[in-house]
C-alpha positions as CSV (number, residue, x, y, z in Angstrom):
1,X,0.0,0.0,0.0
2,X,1.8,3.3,-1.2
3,X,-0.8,6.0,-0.2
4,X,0.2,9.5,0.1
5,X,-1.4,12.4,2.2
6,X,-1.8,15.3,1.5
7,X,0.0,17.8,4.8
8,X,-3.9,19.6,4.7
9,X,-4.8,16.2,5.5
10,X,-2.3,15.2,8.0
11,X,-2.7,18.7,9.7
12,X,-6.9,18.7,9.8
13,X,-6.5,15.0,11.2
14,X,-4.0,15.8,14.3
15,X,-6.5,18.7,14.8
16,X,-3.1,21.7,14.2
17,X,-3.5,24.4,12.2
18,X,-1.1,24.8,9.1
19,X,1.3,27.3,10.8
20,X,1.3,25.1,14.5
21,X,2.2,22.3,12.0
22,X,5.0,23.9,10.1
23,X,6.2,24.9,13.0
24,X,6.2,21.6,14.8
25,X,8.2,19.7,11.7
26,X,10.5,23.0,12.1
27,X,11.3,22.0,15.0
28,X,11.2,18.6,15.3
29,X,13.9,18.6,12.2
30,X,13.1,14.9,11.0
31,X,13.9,14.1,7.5
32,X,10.0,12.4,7.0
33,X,9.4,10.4,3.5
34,X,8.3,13.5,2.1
35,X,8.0,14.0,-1.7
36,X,10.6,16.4,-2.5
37,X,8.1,19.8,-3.8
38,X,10.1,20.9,-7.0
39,X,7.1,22.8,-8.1
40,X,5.3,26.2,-6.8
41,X,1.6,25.2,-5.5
42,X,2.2,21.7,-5.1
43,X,0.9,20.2,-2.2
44,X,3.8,18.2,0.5
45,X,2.3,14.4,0.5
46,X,3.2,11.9,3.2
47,X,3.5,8.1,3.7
48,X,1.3,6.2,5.8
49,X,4.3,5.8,8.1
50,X,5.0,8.9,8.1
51,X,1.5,10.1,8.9
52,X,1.6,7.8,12.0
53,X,4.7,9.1,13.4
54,X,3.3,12.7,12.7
55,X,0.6,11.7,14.9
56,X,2.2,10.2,17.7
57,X,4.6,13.4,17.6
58,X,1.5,15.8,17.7
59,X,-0.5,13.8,20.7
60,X,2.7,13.5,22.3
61,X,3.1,17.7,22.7
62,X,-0.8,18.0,23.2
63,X,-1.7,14.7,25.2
64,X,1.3,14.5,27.2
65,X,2.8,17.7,27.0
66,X,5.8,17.0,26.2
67,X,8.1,19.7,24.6
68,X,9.3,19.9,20.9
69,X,13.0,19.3,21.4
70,X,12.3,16.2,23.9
71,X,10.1,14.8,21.1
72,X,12.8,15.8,18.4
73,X,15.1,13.5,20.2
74,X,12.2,10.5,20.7
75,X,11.6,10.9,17.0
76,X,13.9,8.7,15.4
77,X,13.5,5.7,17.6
78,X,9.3,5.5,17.7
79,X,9.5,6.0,13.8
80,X,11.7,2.8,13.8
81,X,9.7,1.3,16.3
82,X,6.7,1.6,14.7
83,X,8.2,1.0,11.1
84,X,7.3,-2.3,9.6
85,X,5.2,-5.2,10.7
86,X,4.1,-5.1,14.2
87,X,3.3,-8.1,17.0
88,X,-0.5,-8.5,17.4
89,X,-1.2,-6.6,20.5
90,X,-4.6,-6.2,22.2
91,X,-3.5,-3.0,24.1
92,X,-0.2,-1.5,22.2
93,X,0.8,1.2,23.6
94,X,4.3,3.0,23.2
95,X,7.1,3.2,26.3
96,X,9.5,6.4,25.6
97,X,12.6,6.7,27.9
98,X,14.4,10.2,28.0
99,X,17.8,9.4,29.0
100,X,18.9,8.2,26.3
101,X,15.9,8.7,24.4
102,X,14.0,5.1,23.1
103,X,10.6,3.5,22.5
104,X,9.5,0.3,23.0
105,X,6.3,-0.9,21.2
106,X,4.7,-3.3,23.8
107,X,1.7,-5.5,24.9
108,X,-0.6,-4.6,27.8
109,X,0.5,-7.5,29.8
110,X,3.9,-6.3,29.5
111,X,6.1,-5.0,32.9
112,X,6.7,-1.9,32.4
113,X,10.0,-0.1,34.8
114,X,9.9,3.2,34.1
115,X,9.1,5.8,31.6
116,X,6.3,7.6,29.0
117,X,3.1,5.2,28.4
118,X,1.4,6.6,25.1
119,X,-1.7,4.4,24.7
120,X,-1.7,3.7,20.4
121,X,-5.0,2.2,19.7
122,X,-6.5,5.6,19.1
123,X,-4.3,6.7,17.0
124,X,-4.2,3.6,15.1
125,X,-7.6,3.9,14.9
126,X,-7.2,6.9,13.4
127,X,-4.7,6.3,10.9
128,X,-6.4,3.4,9.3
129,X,-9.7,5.6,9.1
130,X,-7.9,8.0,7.0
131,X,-5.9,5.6,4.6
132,X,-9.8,4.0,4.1
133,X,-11.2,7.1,3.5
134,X,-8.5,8.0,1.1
135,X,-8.4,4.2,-0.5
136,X,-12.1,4.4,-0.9
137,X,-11.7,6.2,-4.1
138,X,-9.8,3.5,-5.7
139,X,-9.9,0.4,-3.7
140,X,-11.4,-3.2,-5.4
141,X,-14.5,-4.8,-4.6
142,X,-12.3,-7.6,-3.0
143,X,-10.9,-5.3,-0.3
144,X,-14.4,-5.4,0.9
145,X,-14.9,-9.0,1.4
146,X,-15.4,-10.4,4.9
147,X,-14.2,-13.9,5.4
148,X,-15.0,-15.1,8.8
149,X,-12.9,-17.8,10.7
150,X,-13.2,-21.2,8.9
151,X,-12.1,-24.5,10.4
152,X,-9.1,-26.9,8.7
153,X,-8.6,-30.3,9.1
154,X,-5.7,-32.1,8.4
155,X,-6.8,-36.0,7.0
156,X,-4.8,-38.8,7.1
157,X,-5.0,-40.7,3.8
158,X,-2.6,-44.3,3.8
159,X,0.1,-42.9,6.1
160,X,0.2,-39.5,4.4
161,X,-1.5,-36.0,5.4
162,X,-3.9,-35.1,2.6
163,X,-4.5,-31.5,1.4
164,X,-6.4,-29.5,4.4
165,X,-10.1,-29.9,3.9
166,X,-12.4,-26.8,4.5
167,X,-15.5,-27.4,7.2
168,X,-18.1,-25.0,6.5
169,X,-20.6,-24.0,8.8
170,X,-18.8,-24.7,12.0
C-alpha cells in the first residue's frame, strides 16, 4: 500500500492548524518520507508511516505535554519502532525513555519499569480511518470481502497427510 497524504490532510486529522504544523516539523527537524516539492503550488504528500509518526509526535506535545526538542530527540526511535510489521497486540501502547531517548512498542501485559506510556489504539484507529477514506476512491471490490474464521482439518490418507479440507458451517 503506497498512499500518500496530502500535509492539509495530515494537519486537519491531528487537529493543528497549518502554521502550528509547520512549525512543529521545524522544530522537530526529521527528514520524514516527504516528496521532494520541486514545483510552486504543489501540495507536500506523506506516507502512511509517516503520517503515523506525525501523529504520535502531535499527541505527544498535546496529550502528554511533552516539549518539541524532547520529542525531536524521541523521534527517530518511535519511527523505527513503529516501522514495519508489528506483533499482534490487544492494548499496544508505546514506552518512551528520555535518558537516552527510546521506544518500546509493547503489549498490555507487559512489565513496564519506568518511563512515557502513550496508549496507540486511538491513533491507530485513526490512521487506518484516514488511509480507508483515502483508498475508498480506488480500492477493489475484494478489499471489501469479509471472510469469517473457517475450520481446517488435516486427514490422514494411507500414512500421508492429505490436502487440508475446508469445514463449512462450523
Amino acid at each position: 500500500m503506497n498512499q500518500r497524504l496530502k500535509a492539509s490532510d495530515v494537519y486537519r486529522v491531528a487537529n493543528y492548524t497549518r502554521n502550528q504544523f509547520r512549525g512543529l516539523l521545524a522544530e522537530l527537524d526529521y527528514q520524514f518520507d516527504a516528496s521532494v516539492v520541486t514545483r510552486p503550488r504543489v501540495a507536500r504528500t506523506y506516507s502512511s508511516q509517516d503520517f503515523l509518526v506525525i501523529l504520535v509526535a502531535c499527541t505527544l506535545e498535546t496529550k502528554v505535554g511533552l516539549k518539541r526538542s524532547t520529542i525531536a530527540s524521541l523521534l527517530p526511535a518511535i519511527a523505527k519502532e513503529l516501522a514495519g510489521p508489528r506483533p499482534f497486540a490487544k492494548a499496544p501502547k508505546l514506552v518512551l525513555t528520555m535518558d537516552p531517548p527510546t521506544a518500546q512498542y509493547i503489549d498490555c501485559g507487559s512489565n513496564i519499569e519506568q518511563g512515557v506510556i502513550l496508549p496507540l489504539d486511538t491513533i491507530f484507529a485513526i490512521v487506518d480511518d484516514q488511509l480507508h477514506k483515502i483508498d475508498g476512491e480506488t480500492s477493489t471490490a475484494q478489499s471489501f470481502l469479509s471472510f469469517g474464521p473457517t475450520s481446517i482439518d488435516q486427514v490422514s490418507v494411507g500414512g500421508e497427510i492429505a490436502p487440508y479440507e475446508f469445514q463449512r458451517g462450523q
